[in-house]
N, C-alpha and C positions, 0 to 999 in steps of 0.2 A: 573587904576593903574598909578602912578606916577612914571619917570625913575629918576633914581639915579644918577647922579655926581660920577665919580671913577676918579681919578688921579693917578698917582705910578710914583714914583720917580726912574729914572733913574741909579742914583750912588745906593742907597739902598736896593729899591723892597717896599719900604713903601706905602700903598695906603691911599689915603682918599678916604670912599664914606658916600656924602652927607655930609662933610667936618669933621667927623669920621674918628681921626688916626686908624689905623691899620698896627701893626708890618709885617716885612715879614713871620712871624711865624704867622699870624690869629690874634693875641690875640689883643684889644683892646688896644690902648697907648693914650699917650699923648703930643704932638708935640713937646714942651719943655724942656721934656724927652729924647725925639729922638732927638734933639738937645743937648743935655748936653752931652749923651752917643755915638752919632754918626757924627752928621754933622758938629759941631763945630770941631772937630777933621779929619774928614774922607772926609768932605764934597766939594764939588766943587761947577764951576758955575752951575753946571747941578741939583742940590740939591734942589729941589720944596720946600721945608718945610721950610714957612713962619717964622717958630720961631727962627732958623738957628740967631745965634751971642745970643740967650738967656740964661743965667746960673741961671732961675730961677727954671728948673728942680731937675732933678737927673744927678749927674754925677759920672765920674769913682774917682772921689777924695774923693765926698763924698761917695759913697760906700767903699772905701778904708780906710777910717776913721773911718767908721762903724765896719770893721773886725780889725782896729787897737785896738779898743774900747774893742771889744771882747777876745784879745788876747794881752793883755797890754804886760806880759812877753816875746812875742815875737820883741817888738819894742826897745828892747835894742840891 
């Protein structure tokens, strides 16, 4: 049996294992991601997540553009 690599970020709770984002919620992510929506904004020196200055993800602008999209009437 082979041991696994875990890391968890400090400011977060975000792990890597076996270099495998994972949300503090379980669910499988994608670092970029967690960058776009978290570090970039929240993050400090303390912030292990290599992607941290990346906006190649998802982020709060672009999900925000996305319910704009959805709700045109409401952006007047």
């Amino acid at each position: 049996m082979t041991e696994k690599t875990v890391s968890e970020c400090p400011k977060c709770g975000a792990k890597w294992i076996d270099g495998q984002l994972y949300w503090s919620t379980g669910a499988e992510g994608d670092p970029h991601d967690l960058a776009g929506l978290v570090c970039n904004k929240l993050g400090d020196n303390t912030c292990i997540n290599q992607c941290k200055g990346s906006d190649s993800g998802d982020t709060w602008e672009r999900r925000l553009g996305i319910l704009r999209s959805l709700n045109p009437e409401d952006n007047e």
